[in-house]
C-alpha positions in Angstrom: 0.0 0.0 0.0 1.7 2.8 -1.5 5.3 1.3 -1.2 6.0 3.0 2.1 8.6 1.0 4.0 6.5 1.4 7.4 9.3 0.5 9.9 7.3 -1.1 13.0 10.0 -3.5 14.5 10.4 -7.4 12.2 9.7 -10.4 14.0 13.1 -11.2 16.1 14.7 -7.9 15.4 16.8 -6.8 18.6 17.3 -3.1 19.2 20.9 -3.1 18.5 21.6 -0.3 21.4 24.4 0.9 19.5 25.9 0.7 15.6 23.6 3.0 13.4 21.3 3.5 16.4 23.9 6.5 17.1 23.5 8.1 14.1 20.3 8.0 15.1 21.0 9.5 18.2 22.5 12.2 16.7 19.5 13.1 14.4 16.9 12.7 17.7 19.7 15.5 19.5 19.5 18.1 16.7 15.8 17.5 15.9 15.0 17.8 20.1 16.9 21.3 19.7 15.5 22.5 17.2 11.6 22.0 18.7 12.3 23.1 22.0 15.2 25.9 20.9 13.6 27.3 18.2 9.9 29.0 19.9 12.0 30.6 22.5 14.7 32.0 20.0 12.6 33.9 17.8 11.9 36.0 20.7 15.0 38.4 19.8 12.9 39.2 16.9 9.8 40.2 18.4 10.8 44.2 19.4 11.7 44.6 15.6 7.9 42.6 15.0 6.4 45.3 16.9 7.8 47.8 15.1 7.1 46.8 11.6 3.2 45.5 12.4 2.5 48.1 15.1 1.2 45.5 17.6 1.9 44.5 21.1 4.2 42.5 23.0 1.3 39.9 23.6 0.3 39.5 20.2 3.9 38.5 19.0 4.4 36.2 22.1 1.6 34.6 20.2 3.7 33.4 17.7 6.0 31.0 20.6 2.7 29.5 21.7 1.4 28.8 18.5 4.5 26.7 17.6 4.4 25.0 21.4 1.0 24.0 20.4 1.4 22.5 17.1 4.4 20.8 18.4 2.2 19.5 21.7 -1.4 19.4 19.5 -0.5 17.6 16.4 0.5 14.3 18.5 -2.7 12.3 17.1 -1.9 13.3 14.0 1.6 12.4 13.7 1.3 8.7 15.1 -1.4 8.6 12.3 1.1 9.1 9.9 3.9 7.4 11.1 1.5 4.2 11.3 0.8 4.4 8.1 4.2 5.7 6.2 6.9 4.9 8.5 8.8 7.1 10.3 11.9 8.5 7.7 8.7 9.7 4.9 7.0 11.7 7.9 10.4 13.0 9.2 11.6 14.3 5.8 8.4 16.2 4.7 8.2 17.7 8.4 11.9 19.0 7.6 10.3 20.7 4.2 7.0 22.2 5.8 9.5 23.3 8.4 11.5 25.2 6.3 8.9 26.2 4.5 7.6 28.1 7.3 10.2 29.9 8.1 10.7 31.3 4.6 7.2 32.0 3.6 7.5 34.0 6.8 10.1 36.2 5.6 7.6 37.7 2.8 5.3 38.5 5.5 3.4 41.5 5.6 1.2 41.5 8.6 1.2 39.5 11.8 -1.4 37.2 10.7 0.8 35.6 8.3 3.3 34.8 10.9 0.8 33.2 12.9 0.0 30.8 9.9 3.5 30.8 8.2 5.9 30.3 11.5 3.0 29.5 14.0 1.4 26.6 12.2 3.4 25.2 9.0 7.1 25.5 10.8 5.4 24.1 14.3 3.4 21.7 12.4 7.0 20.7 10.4 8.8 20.2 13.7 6.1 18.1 15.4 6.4 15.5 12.4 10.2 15.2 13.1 10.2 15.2 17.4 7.5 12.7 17.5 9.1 9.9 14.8 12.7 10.9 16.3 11.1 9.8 20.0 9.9 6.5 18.2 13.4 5.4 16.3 14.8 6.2 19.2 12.9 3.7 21.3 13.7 1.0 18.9 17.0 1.2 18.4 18.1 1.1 22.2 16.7 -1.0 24.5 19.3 -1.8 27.2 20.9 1.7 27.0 17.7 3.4 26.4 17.3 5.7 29.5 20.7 6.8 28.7 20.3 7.3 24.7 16.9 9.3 25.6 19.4 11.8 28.7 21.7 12.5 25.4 18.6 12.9 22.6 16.6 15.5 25.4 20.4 17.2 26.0 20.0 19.0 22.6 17.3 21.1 24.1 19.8 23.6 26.1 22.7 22.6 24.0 20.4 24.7 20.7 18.6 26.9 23.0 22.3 28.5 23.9 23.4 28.2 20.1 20.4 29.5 18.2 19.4 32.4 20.5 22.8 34.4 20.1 22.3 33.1 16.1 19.5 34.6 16.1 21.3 38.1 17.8 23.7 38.3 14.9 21.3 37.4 12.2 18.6 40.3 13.2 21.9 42.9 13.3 23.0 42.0 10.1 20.2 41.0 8.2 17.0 42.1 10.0 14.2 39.9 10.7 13.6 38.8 7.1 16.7 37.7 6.7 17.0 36.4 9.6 14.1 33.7 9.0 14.9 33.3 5.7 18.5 32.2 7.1 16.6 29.9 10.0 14.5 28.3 7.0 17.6 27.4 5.4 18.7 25.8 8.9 15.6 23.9 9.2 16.3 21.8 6.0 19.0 20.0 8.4 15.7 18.1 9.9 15.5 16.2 6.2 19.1 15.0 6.4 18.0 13.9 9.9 15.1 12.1 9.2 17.4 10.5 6.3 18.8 8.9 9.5 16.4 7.2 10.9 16.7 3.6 9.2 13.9 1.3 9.3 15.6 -1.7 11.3 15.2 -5.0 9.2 15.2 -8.7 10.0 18.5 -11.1 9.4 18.3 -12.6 5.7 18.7 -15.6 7.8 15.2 -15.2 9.6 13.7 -14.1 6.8 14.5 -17.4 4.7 12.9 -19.3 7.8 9.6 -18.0 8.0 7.6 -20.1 5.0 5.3 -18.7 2.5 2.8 -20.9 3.4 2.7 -19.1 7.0 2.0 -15.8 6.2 -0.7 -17.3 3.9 -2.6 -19.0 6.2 -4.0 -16.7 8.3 -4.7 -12.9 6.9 -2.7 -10.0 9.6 -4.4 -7.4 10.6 -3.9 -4.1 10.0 -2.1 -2.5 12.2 -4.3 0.4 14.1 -2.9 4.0 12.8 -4.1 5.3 15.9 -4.4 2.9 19.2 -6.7 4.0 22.1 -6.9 0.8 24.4 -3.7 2.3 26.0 -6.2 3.9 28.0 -7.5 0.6 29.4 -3.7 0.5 30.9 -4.0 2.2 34.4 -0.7 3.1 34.2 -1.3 4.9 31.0 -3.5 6.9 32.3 -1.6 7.6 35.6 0.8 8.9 33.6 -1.0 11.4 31.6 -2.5 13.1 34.4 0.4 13.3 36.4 2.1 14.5 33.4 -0.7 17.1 32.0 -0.7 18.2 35.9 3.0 19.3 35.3 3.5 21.1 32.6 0.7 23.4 34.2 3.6 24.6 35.8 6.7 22.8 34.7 7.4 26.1 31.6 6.5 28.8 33.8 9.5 30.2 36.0 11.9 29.9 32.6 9.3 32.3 31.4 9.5 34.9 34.3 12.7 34.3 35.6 14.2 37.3 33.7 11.2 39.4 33.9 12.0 38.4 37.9 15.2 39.5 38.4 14.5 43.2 35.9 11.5 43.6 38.9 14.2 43.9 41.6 15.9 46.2 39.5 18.8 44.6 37.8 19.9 45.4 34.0 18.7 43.3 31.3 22.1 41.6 30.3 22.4 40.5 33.8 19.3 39.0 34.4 19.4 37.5 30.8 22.6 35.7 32.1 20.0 33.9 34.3 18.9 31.8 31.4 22.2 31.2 30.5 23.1 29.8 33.9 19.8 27.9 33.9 20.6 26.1 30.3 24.2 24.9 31.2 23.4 23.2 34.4 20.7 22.0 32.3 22.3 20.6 29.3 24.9 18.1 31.8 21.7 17.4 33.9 20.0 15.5 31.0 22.9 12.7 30.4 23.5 12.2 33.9 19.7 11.6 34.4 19.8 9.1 31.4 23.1 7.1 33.2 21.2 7.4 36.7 18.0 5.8 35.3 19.9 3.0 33.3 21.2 1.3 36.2 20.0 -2.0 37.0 18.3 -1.4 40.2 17.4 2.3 39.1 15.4 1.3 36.0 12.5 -1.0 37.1 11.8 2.0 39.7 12.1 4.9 36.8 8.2 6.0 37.8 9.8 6.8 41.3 13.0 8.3 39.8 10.8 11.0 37.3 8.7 11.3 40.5 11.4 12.4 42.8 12.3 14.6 40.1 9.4 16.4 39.8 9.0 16.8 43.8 12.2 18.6 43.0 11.0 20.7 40.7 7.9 22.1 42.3 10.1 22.8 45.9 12.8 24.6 43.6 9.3 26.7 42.5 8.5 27.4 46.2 11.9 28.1 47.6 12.6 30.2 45.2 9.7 32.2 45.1 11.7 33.8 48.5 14.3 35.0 46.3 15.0 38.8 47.2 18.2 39.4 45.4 20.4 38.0 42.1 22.4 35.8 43.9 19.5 34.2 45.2 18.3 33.9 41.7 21.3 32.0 40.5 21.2 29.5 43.3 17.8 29.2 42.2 18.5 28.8 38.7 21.0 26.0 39.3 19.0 23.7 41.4 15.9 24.6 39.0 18.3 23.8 35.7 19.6 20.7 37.3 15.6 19.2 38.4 14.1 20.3 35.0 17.0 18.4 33.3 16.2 15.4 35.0 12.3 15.7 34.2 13.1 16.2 30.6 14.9 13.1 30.5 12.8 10.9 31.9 9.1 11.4 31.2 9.7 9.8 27.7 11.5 6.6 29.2 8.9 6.1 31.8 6.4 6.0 29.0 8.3 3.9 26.7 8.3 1.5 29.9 4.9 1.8 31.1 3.2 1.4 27.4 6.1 -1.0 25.8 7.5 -0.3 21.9 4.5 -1.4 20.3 1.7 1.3 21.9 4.6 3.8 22.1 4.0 5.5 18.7 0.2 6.2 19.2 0.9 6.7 23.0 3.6 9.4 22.7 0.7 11.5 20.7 -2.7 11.1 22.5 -0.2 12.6 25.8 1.5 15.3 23.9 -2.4 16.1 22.8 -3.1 16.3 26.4 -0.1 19.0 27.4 -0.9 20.6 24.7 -3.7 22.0 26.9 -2.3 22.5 29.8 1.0 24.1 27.3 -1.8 26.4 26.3 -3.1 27.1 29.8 0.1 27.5 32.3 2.1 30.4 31.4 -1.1 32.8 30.5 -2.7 31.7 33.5 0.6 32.8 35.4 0.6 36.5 33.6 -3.2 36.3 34.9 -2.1 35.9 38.3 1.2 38.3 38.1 -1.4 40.9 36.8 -3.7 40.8 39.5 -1.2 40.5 42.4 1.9 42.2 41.1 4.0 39.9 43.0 6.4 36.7 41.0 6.3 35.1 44.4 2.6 34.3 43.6 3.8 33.2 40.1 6.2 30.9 41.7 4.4 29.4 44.6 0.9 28.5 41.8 3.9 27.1 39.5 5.9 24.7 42.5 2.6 23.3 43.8 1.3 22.5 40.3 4.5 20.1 39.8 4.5 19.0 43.4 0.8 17.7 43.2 1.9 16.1 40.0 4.4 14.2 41.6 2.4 13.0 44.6 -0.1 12.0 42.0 2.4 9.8 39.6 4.2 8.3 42.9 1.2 7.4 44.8 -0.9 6.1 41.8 1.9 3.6 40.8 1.8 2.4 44.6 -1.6 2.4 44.9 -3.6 1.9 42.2 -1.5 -0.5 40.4 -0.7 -4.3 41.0 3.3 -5.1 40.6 3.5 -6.8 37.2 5.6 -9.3 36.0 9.3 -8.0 34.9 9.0 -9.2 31.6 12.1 -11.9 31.6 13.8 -10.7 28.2 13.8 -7.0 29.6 17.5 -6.6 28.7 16.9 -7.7 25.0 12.8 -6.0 24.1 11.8 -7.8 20.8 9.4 -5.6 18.8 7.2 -8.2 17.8 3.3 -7.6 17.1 0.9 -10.1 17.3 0.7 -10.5 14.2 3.7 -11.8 13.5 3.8 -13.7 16.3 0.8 -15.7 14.6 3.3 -16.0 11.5 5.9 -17.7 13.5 4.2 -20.0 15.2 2.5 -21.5 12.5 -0.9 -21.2 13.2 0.1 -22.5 17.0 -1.5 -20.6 19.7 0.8 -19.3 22.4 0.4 -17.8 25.7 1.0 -14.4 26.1 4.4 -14.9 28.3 6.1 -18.1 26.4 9.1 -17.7 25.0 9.0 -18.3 21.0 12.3 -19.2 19.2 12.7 -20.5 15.5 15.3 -23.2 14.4 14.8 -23.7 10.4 15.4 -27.8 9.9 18.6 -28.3 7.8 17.1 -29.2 4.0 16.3 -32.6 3.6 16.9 -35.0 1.0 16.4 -34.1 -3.0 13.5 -37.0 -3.1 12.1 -34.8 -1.0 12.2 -31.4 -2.7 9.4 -28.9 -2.9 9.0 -29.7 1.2 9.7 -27.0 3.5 10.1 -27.9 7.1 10.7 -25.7 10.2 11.0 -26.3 13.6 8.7 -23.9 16.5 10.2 -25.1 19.8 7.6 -23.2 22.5 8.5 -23.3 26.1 6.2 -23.1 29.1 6.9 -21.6 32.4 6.9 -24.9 33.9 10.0 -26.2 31.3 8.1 -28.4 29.1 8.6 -28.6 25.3 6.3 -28.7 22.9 7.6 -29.3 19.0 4.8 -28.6 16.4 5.8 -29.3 12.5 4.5 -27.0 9.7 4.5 -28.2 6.3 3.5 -26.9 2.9 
């Protein structure tokens, strides 16, 4: 159906947790930056915005959350495609609407267009390459997975401090039009990263094994482009709440910080250097997380890890909302850039655990659908509240206690409300095998849910008896017995 290599994991396939899976690495690092780096780098453009449209601060700060909400909103959407096409087709067109964007932007001649033209087409571009990215990632590493997803989430601060003094230089030299036009040109970089992401395929070896006859025997079904019984797992839905809960909060003091530290009356270079300070503890927080949550006796717990994090988080919010001074700031800063490293690194990984490869892809977009809300709601809801009381310690305390009650909420529903499952016994080695296939190899054999199913193709018998293919299912039970069932054609 329309030739698309649609790259959902072969029979047997291990995730390699290394060898190409660092190239694609290194595409998931560049196309992370660019999501999360590029709404809040624009912002240097926004005075010169003002100028040319003769609108308001708030109506070019529109432009940032239009993009964090086509990133956050189009989730549904992107599993839908990436279902369907695989996830190298959806990444390289993202990199071209991307792009696209940003240069149909540059022609623009009232504010309106760069709603549409950077708002929706570059945001909509970037969401089709941070979702797939998320998605290769998971099933390429396996084993060193928490750490492969603290190096991928790392190229969030690592762009944030590259593209925002880019985008200083660009709007000196060139202006705003040139500057976006320049960005567009950027952007194309997502194609060569989605170029990356290499559907993993199955030994020639175990392909040779598995008979015609099998496949033919029993039609597969098609495989859903958009899966909602992950809401029938608890856990699931544990998750999203805790995790919609959050980011009610989670965004807001990066937002205000500077604004903060201007209110007690220092210059803006100075309490720029905030973010600064804020994005370098942050970009060695991520990595460490990811080594942290990979070890052995870490990992099974990674709920409570991600949930210790986020208790972090929210008392970094309320501590510092008693800042009076810039060198309370900083302190703040650091213990705020260290926590929200670790809760970027993490949330993935715990929902890569708690929904397993084969949900992951429609998973990863029904949550990012539901922070898309709560993206929407936080940081306006702050300015409400900064309005009306004229006080950031407000700001801060609303933004802590948000976080906190997400974390009490993530920790105590794991303990609570769900039952301790089985560790699945191949946890080390995940095999990304549908049911489908798992029909295939078995022959038409029905196997419990937790045996173990290994192939052994019969060496070729004699030429009297050519035209006969044999293979051998060996199926083990939990209590060590073997059962051999013979498939012939």
């Amino acid at each position: 159906m329309g030739g698309a290599v649609v790259d959902d994991g072969p029979p047997g396939v291990k995730a390699p947790d290394g060898g190409w899976g660092w190239a694609v690495l290194a595409g998931g690092f560049i196309i992370t930056g660019f999501s999360y780096a590029l709404p809040k780098a624009i912002s240097v453009f926004f005075k010169e915005l003002i100028r040319e449209f003769n609108v308001g601060y708030s109506d070019t700060a529109w432009i940032s959350s239009i993009l964090l909400a086509m990133l956050y909103g189009t989730g549904p959407l992107c599993s839908v495609l990436v279902n369907r096409f695989g996830c190298r087709p959806v990444m390289m067109v993202g990199g071209l609407f991307a792009s696209l964007g940003m240069i149909l932007a540059s022609f623009a001649t009232s504010i309106i267009h760069i709603y549409l033209c950077t708002g929706v087409i570059t945001g909509l571009g970037l969401a089709l390459n941070f979702q797939p990215s998320l998605i290769m990632l998971n099933r390429y590493f396996s084993e060193k997975r928490p750490l492969a997803n603290g190096l991928a989430a790392a190229g969030s601060p690592v762009a944030l401090c590259c593209l925002s003094p880019l985008g200083q230089i660009l709007q000196y030299n060139y202006g705003w039009r040139g500057g976006f036009l320049i960005l567009g040109g950027i952007l194309l970089n997502c194609c060569a990263c989605g170029a990356l992401m290499r559907p993993l395929l199955p030994p020639k070896k175990l392909e040779e094994s598995i008979p015609v006859a099998a496949e033919e025997m029993k039609p597969q079904p098609k495989k859903k482009l958009l899966d909602f019984s992950v809401f029938k797992d608890r856990g699931f839905l544990i998750y999203t709440i805790a995790a919609s809960t959050m980011v009610l909060g989670l965004f807001v003091p990066p937002v205000f910080v500077v604004s903060y530290a201007k209110g007690l009356g220092y210059e803006d270079t100075t309490s720029a250097l905030l973010l600064t300070i804020l994005g370098f503890v942050d970009m060695f927080a991520r990595p460490a997380s990811g080594l942290v949550a990979g070890l052995k006796w870490v990992r099974p717990r990674s709920v409570y890890l991600l949930s210790f994090a986020m208790i972090f988080n929210g008392f970094t919010d309320i501590i510092g909302s008693q800042a009076k001074d810039y060198p309370g700031l900083v302190v703040f800063c650091i213990f705020f850039g260290m926590s929200y490293g670790m809760v970027g690194a993490l949330q993935f990984e715990v929902l890569m655990n708690i929904v397993g490869t084969e949900k992951f892809s429609s998973a990863i977009g029904l949550v990012l659908l539901m922070e898309a809300i709560a993206v929407l709601l936080g940081p306006p809801g702050a300015g409400r509240l900064l309005d009306a009381t004229h006080q950031y310690m407000h700001v801060f305390l609303l933004a802590g206690c948000e976080v906190t009650l997400a974390a009490i909420l993530l920790a105590l529903g794991n303990f609570l409300c769900l039952r301790k499952r089985k560790e699945h016994p191949d946890a080390k080695m995940e095999m990304a095998v549908t049911a489908a296939e798992k029909e295939g190899l078995n022959c038409g054999v029905e196997v419990e849910e937790d045996h173990e199913v290994e192939e052994e193709p019969k060496k070729k018998e004699s030429a009297l008896e050519a035209g006969e293919e044999v293979m051998m299912v060996k199926e083990m039970g939990e209590d060590g017995a073997e059962t051999t069932h013979r498939c012939e054609e």
